[in-house]
C-alpha positions in Angstrom: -38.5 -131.3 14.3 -41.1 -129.1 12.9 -40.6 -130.9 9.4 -40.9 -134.2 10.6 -44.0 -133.5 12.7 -45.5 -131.8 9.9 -44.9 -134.7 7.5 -46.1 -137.3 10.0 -49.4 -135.5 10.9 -50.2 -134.6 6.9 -49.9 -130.8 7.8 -48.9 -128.7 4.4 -45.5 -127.6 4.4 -46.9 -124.2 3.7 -48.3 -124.2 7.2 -44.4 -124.4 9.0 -44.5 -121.0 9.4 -47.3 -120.5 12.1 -46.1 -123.7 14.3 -42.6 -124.6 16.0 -41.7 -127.9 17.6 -39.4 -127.1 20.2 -37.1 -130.4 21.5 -34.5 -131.1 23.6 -31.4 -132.7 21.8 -31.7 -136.6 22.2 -35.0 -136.6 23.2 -37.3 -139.1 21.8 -40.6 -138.2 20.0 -43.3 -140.8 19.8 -45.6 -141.4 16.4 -48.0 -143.8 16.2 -50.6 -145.1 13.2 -54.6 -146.0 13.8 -54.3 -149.5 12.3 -58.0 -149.0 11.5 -58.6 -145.7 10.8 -55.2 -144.7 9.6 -55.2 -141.7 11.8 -51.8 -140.3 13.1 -51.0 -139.2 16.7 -48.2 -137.7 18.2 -48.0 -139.5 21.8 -44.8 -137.6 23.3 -43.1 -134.7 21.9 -39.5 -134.3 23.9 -39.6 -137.0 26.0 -36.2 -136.9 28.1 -37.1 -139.1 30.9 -34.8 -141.5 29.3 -31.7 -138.9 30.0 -32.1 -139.0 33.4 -30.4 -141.9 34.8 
């Protein structure tokens, strides 16, 4: 997860080592795009709501 965060945000790759994105498997992350501005946002990070029906 850490590499897809990373990408999404712009972050350098370099920079992996100091950060960890810790998810629950089949959890759902949520990106989303600035149509203006361009500017990336992670909205939810590990949502599992979703598993708990």
């Amino acid at each position: 997860m850490a590499f897809v965060v990373a990408h999404w945000i712009g972050m350098p790759i370099q920079s992996l080592g100091q950060v960890n994105f810790r998810v629950s498997p089949g959890s759902i992350t949520t990106v989303r795009e600035d149509d203006y501005f361009h500017s990336r946002q992670v909205v939810s990070l590990g949502d599992t709501r979703h598993l708990e029906h």
